[in-house]
C-alpha positions in Angstrom: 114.4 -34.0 168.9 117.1 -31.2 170.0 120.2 -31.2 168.0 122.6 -33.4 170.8 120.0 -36.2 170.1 120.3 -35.3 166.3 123.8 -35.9 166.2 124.2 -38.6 168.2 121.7 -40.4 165.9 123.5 -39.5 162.9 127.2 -40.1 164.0 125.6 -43.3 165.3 124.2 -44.3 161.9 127.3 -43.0 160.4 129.8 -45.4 162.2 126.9 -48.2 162.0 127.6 -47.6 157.8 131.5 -47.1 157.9 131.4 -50.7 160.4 129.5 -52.5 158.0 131.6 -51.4 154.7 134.7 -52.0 156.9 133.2 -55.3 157.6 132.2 -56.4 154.1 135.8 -55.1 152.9 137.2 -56.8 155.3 135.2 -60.3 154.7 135.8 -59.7 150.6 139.8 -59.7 151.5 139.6 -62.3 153.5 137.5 -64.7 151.2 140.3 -63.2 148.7 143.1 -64.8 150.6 142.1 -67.7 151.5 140.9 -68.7 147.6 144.1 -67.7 147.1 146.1 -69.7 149.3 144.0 -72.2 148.5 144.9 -72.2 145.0 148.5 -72.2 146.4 147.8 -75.3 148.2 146.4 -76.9 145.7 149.2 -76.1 143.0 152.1 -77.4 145.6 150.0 -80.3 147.0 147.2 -81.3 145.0 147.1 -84.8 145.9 146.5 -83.6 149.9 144.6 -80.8 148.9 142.6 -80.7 145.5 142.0 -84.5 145.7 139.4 -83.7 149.1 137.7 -80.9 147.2 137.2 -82.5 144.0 135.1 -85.3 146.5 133.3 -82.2 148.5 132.6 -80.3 145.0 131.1 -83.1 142.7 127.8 -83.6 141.9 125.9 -86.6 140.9 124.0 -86.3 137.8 122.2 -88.7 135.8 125.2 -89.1 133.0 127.7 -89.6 136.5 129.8 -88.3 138.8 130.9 -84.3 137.9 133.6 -82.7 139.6 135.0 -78.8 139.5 135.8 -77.9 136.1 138.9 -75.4 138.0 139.9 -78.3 139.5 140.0 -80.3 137.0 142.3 -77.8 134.9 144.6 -78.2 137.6 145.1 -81.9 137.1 145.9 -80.7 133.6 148.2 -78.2 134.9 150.3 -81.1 137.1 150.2 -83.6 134.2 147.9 -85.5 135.8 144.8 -87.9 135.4 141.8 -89.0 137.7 139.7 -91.7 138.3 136.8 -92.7 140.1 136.3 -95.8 141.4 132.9 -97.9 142.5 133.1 -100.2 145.5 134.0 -103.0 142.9 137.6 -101.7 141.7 135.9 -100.5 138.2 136.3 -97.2 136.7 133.4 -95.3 136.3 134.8 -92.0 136.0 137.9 -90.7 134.5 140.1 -87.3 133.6 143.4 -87.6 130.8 143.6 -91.1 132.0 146.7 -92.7 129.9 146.3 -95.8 128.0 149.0 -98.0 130.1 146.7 -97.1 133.6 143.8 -100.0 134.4 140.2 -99.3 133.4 139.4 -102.0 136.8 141.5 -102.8 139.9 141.7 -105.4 141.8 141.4 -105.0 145.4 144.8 -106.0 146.2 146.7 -104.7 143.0 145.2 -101.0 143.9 147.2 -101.2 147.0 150.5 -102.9 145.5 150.5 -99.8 143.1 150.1 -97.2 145.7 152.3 -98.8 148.2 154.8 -99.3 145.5 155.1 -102.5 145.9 154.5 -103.8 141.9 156.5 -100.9 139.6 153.7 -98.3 138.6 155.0 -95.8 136.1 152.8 -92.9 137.7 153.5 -91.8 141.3 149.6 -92.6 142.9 147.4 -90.9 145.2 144.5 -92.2 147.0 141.8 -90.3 148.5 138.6 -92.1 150.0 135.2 -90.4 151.1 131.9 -90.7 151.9 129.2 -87.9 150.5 125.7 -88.3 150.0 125.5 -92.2 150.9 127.7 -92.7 148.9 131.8 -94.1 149.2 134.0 -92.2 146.7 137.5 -93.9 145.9 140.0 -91.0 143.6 142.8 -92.0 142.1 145.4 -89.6 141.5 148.3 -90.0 139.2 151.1 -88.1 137.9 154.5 -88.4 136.0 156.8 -88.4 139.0 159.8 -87.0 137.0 161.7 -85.9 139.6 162.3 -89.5 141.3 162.4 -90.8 138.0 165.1 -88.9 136.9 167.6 -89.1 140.0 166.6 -93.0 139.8 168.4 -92.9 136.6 171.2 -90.8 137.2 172.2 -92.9 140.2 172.0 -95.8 138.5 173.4 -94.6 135.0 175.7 -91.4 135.9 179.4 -91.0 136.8 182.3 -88.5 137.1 184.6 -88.3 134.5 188.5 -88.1 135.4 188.3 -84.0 133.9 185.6 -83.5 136.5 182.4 -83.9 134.3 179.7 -85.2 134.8 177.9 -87.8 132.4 174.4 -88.9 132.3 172.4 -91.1 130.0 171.2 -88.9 126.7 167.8 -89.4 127.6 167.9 -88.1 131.4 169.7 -85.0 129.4 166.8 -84.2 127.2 164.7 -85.0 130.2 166.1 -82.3 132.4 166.4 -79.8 129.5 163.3 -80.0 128.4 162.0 -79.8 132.2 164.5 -77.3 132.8 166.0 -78.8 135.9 169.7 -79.9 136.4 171.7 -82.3 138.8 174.1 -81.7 141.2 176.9 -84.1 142.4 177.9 -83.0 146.2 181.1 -84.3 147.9 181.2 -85.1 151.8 181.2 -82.0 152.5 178.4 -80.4 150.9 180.3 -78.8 148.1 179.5 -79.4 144.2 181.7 -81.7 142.8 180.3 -81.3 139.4 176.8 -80.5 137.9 174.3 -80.1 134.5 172.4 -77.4 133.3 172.2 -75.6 136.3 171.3 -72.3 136.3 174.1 -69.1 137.3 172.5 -68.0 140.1 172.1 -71.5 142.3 174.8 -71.9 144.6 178.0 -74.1 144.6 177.9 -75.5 148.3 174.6 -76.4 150.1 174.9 -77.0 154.2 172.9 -80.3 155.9 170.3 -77.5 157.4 169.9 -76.0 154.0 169.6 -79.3 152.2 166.9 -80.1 154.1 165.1 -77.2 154.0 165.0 -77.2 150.5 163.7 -80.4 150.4 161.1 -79.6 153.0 159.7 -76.1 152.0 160.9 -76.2 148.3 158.4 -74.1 147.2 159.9 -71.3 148.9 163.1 -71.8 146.8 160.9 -72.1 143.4 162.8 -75.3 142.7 161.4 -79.0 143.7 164.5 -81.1 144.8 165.2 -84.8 145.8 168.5 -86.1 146.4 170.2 -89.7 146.7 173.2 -90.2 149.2 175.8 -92.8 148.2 177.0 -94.4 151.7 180.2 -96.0 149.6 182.1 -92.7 148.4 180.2 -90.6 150.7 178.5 -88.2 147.6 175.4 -86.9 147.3 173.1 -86.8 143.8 171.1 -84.0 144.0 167.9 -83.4 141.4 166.1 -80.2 141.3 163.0 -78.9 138.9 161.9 -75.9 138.6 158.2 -75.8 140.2 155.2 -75.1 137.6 153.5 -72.4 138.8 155.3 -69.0 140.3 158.6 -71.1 140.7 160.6 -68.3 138.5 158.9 -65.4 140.3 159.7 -66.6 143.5 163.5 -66.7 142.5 165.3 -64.4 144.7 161.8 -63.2 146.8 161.9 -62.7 150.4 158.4 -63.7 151.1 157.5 -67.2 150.2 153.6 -67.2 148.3 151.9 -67.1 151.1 153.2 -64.2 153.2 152.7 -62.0 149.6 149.6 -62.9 149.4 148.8 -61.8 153.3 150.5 -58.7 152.6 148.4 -58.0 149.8 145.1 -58.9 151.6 145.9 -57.4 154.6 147.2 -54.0 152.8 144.7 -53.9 150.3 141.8 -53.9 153.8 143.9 -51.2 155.4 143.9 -49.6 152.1 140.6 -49.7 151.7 139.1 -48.9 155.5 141.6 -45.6 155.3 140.1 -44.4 152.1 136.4 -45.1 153.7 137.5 -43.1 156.3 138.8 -40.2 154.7 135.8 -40.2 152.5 133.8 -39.7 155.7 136.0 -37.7 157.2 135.4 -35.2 154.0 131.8 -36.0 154.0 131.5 -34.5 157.4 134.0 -31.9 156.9 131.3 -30.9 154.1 128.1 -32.0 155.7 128.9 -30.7 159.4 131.8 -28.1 158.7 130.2 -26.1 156.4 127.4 -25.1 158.9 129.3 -24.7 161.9 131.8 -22.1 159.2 128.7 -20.5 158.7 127.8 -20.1 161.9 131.1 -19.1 163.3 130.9 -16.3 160.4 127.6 -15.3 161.6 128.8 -14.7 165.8 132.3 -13.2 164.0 129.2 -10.4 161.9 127.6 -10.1 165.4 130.8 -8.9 167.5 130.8 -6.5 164.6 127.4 -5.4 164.7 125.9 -7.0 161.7 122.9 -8.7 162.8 121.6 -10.5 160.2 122.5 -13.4 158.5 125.6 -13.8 155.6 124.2 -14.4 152.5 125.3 -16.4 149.6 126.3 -14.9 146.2 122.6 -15.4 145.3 121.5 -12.9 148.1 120.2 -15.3 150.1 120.4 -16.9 153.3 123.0 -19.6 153.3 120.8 -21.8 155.7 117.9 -21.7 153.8 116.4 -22.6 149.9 115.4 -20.1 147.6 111.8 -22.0 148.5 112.1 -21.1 152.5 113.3 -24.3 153.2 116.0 -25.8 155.3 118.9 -26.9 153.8 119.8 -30.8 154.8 123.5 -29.8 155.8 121.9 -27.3 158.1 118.9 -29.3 159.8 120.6 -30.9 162.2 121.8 -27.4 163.7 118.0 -25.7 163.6 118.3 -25.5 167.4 121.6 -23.4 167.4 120.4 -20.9 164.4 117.4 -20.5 165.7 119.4 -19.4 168.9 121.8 -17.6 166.9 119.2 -15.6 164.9 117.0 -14.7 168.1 120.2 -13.7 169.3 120.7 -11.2 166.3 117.1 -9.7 166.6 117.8 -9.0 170.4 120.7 -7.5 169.3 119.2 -5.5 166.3 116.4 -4.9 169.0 118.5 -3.6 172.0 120.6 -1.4 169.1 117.7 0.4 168.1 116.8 0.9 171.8 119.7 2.0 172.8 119.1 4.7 170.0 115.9 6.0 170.8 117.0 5.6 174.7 119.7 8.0 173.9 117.2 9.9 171.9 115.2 10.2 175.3 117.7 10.5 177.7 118.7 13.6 175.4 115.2 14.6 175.4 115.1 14.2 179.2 117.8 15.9 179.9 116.9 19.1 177.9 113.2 18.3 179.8 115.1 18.2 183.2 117.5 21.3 182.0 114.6 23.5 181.4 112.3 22.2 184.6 115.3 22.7 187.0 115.7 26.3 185.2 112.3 27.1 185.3 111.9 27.6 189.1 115.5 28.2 189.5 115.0 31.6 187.4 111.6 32.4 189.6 113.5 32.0 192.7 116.7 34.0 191.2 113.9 36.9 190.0 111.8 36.5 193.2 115.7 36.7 195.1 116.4 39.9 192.9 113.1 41.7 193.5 113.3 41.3 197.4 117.5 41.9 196.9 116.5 45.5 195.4 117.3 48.5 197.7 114.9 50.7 195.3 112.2 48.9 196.9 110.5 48.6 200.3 108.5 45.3 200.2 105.6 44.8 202.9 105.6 41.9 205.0 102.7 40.0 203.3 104.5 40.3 199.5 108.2 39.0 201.3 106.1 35.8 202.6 104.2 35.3 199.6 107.6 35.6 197.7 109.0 33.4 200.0 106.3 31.3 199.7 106.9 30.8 195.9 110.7 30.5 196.0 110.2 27.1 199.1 107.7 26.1 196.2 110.0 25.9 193.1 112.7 24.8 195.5 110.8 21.5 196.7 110.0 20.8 193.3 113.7 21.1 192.4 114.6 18.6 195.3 111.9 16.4 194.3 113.7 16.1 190.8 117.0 15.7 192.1 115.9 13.3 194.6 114.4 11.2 191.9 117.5 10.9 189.8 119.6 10.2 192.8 117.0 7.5 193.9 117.1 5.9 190.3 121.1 5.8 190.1 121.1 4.5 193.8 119.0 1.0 192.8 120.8 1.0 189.7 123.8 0.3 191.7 122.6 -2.3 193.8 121.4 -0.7 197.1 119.0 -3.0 199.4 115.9 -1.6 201.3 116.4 -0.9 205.3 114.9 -3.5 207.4 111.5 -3.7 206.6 109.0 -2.6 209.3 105.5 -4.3 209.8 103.0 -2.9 207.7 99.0 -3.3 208.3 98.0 -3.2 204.4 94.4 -2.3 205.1 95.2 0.6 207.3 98.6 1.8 206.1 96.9 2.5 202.3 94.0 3.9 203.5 96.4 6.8 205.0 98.9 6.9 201.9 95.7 7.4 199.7 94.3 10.3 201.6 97.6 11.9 201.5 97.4 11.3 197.6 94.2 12.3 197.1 95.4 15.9 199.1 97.0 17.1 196.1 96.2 19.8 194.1 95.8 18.2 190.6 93.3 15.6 192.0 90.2 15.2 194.1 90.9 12.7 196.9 86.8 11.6 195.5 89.1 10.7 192.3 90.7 7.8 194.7 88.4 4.9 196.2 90.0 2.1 198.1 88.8 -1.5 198.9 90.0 -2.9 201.4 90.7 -6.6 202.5 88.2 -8.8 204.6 90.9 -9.7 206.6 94.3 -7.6 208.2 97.0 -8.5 206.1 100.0 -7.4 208.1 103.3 -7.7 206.1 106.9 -6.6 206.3 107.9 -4.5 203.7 110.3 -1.1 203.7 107.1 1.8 204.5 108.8 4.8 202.3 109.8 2.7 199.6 106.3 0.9 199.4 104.8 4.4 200.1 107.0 6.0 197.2 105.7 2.9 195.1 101.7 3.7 195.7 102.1 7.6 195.0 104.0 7.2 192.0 101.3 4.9 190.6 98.4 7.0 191.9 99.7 10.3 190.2 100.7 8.0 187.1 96.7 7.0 186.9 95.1 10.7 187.9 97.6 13.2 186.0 98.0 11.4 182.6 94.2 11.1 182.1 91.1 13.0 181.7 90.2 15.2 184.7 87.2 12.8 185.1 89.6 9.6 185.6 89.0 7.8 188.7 91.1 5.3 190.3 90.0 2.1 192.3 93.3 0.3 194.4 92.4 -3.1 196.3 94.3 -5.2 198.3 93.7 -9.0 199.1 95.4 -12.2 200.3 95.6 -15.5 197.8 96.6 -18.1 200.7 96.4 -20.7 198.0 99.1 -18.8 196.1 100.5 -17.8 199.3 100.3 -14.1 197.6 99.4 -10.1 198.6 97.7 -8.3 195.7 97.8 -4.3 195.8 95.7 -3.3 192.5 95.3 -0.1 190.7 92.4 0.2 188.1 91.6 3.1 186.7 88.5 4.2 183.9 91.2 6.7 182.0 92.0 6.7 178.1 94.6 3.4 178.5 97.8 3.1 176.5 98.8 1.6 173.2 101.4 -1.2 173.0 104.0 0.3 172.8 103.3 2.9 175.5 102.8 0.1 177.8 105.9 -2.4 176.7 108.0 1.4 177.3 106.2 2.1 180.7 108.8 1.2 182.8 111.9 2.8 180.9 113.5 5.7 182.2 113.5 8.9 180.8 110.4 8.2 178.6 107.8 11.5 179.6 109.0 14.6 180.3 107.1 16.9 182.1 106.9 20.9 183.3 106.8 23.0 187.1 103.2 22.5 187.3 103.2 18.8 187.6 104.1 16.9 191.2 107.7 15.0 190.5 106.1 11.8 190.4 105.9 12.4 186.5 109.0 13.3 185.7 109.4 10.2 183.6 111.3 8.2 186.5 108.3 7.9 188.2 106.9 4.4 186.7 110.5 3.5 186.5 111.6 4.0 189.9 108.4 2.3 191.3 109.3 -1.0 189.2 113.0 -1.0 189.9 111.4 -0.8 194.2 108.9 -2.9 193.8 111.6 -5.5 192.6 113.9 -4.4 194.7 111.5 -5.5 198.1 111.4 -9.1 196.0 108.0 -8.3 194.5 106.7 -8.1 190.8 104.7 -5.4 188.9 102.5 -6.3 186.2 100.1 -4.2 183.7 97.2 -4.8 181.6 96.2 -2.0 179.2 94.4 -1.1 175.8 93.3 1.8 174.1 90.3 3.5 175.4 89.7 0.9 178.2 92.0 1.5 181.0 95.2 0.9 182.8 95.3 -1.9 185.7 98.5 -2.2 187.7 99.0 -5.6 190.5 101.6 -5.4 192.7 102.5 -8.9 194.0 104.6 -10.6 196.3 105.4 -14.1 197.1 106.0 -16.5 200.2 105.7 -13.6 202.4 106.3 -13.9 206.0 102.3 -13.8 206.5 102.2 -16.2 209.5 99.9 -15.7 212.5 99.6 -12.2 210.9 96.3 -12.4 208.8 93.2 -12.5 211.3 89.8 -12.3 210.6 88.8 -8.6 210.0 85.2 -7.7 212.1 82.5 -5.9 210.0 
């Protein structure tokens, strides 16, 4: 698995986590709120609202119904009581039921009571069900003080000439004790007179306010009713203060619910943005750490240091003290692995570039003293035929002559091998190649090798093809190629070395093959992986400039140059073979059938 499919897993799996926990916080506000505005509900209207989930949470059990123990405390709360009734009228269940309520009912008197139409002294609530095969009939009652109370003060009240108001004693103790007061409201909506109200409730109510605060009371934390008198045109007005949150919600902007929304919905955003920081540091830590280290290690490279930093331990910050990977730094093995190849080809091409310069220093002072060399025979040849003391016969003068052309070819040999190298350094192409008849044309290049001097031309054998190969290649570069390896083979081994150069067609490969073998003393490793660098023999006048130390170079840097590659296979004591090889040659209609 590379490292882009790494990541992409993990960030994956990460956002798959942070979802999920953003999803269960989310759920656990949710489930929050709505419990919550469900105890809202049921503390402002538990006749609507607890009276359906006292049906929906009861249980029958041998002993009887059973209903919510919460929701029974809130019919303690509200001054309640509760009954259950069979299908009969009679009571087989009850809660704080008052002695002046009926243990049975008949059918019609249930409904007289909860229309109102007998007098009840409890406000009733009926709420009918069917669960489990079964028809449940609640009975909810409650002190109504509230319609009680302006009942009696419109009956029992009036206005005294100074302007106060006076209600029965017991309707005062009442509305103390409940801590609600009255309000007497002329035509116009302004307070006349009133009792026990508090400083901070207003003087002059309009008809849109009125009725708001006798719709959505619990928004005003006060629970109102209110009696108009069509004769004198006054309004009685009756408010208590509601049980539960009434004082908080004194002077609040939000009503209940919208606080509690606020605080569910904050308390989610809350929580997501924390969850996301945390991961944010998590992969700050996890992922940034790494990619800091990394960073530091290219910053070490552009100043040379190729290896990587180290902790305050000593060791590598990737790794354990054990070897093994760190689990920050696992998902990033691709990249350091890049990165630390990267520092040994570095360290690598540093320490070439040193023993290079060693070389080419080498080389140069190798050059320096083979260019002097016949220089100074041909300047003390030129001197001895210069000197009027002397009268030199014709035979010495040609044989002096002889010697300076000698040193002087070998000079331009050298020079012509530096210039050659610099030139396909820079980039310069091969003339238009010419067609070449492989068998033939190496047959004549080897004689002319095996001419020289420091070699037998019996040193040399060549094996032809079966077939003409005719190709088209650049002749002097190919030609320059085939000497160059020739004298590489014959003047860098034992006088006894022989050399054996073939050439075949692979039409399967669609390939030429030119190959050298030779029987000589081979080359160590690192010989071989340095054959083809410049500068790397030197060499002295008696040598042909084919071993100057460019010569394996220069036949490489050609051999690519015509589009073709060189390869070697050497060891120690078992010889040197050389291929030449080219590719997807144009070879058509120009391989025939060779006759033997």
């Amino acid at each position: 698995m590379n490292m882009k499919r790494r990541l992409t897993v993990r960030f994956i799996i990460q956002m798959i986590i942070a979802a999920f926990t953003a999803l269960i916080i989310a759920s656990v506000c949710l489930i929050w709120v709505f419990q919550q505005l469900n105890e809202i509900s049921i503390n402002k209207d538990f006749a609507s609202v607890g009276l359906e989930q006292l049906v929906e949470s009861s249980k029958l059990t041998p002993d009887g119904i059973r209903f919510d123990a919460k929701l029974l405390e809130q019919v303690k709360l509200n001054n309640g009581w509760l009954q259950s009734l069979d299908e009969n009228g009679a009571v087989d269940h009850s809660y704080l039921v008052p002695n002046d309520v009926p243990k049975r009912y008949a059918p019609g008197e249930l409904v007289d009571y909860w229309t109102k139409k007998k007098p009840f002294p409890y406000d009733l609530y009926l709420w009918i069900q069917e669960k489990n095969g079964k028809t449940y009939t609640l009975v909810y009652g409650f002190h109504g003080e509230i319609e009680h109370i302006l009942e009696q003060t419109t009956e029992q009240a009036s206005l005294s000439p100074e302007g106060q108001l006076i209600i029965p004693e017991a309707t005062a103790h009442q509305l103390k004790l409940l801590g609600g007061f009255i309000q007497l409201l002329n035509q116009e909506g302004t307070e006349l007179a009133s009792y026990n109200k508090p400083d901070h409730i207003g003087t002059y109510y309009s008809v849109s306010e009125l009725a708001l605060r006798s719709m959505y009371y619990d928004r005003y934390g006060y629970q109102m009713n209110s009696s108009y008198d069509a004769s004198t045109g006054r309004t009685w007005v009756v408010m208590l203060p509601i049980a539960m949150g009434g004082a908080n919600e004194q002077g609040s902007v939000l009503p209940a619910e919208g606080r509690i929304l606020l605080i569910g919905g904050s308390s989610m955003i809350v929580a997501v943005v924390a969850i996301l920081l945390l991961l944010s540091l998590w992969n700050a830590h996890r992922f940034g750490g790494p990619m800091l280290h990394m960073l530091t290690w290219l910053d070490g490279l552009s100043r040379a240091e190729y290896r990587e930093p180290l902790d305050r331990r000593g060791l590598a910050r990737s790794k354990k003290r054990s070897g093994k990977w760190r689990p920050r730094y696992r998902v990033f093995i691709d990249v350091i692995h890049s990165i630390d190849n990267l520092s040994r080809t570095l360290l690598r091409q540093q320490e070439l570039r040193k023993q290079n310069n060693s070389l080419r220093d080498e080389w140069i002072s190798g050059i320096t003293h083979d260019l002097k060399t016949p220089l100074s025979s041909i300047k003390g040849y030129a001197h001895m035929l210069a000197e009027p003391g002397y009268e030199w016969s014709t035979e010495e003068v040609r044989k002096f002559s002889t010697i300076m052309l000698e040193k002087s070819a070998h000079m331009d040999g050298l020079i012509n091998d530096l210039a050659l190298t610099y030139r396909i350094n820079a980039g310069v192409k091969p003339a238009e190649g010419e067609l070449l008849e492989l068998n033939s044309w190496l047959s004549t290049v080897l004689d002319q090798a095996g001419n020289h001097p420091s070699f037998f031309k019996k040193h040399i054998q060549f094996k032809p093809a079966p077939i003409d190969i005719v190709v088209k290649l650049y002749g002097p570069w190919l030609e320059r190629v085939v000497l160059n390896i020739a004298a590489n083979a014959l003047i860098h081994n034992s006088p006894d070395t022989k050399l054996h150069v073939s050439v075949w067609s692979d039409e399967a490969k669609q390939q030429i093959i030119i190959k050298f073998v030779d029987n000589g003393q081979g080359m160590d490793e690192n010989t071989a992986a340095r054959l083809f660098e410049r500068y790397f023999r030197g060499t002295d006048t008696n040598v042909m400039s084919e071993g100057s130390g460019l010569g394996m170079a220069i036949a490489k840097d050609l051999v690519e140059a015509m589009h073709g590659i060189i390869e070697v296979e050497t060891s120690v004591g078992k010889g040197t073979t050389i291929r030449l090889i080219w590719s997807n040659l144009e070879l058509e209609n120009t391989i025939k059938e060779r006759s033997f």
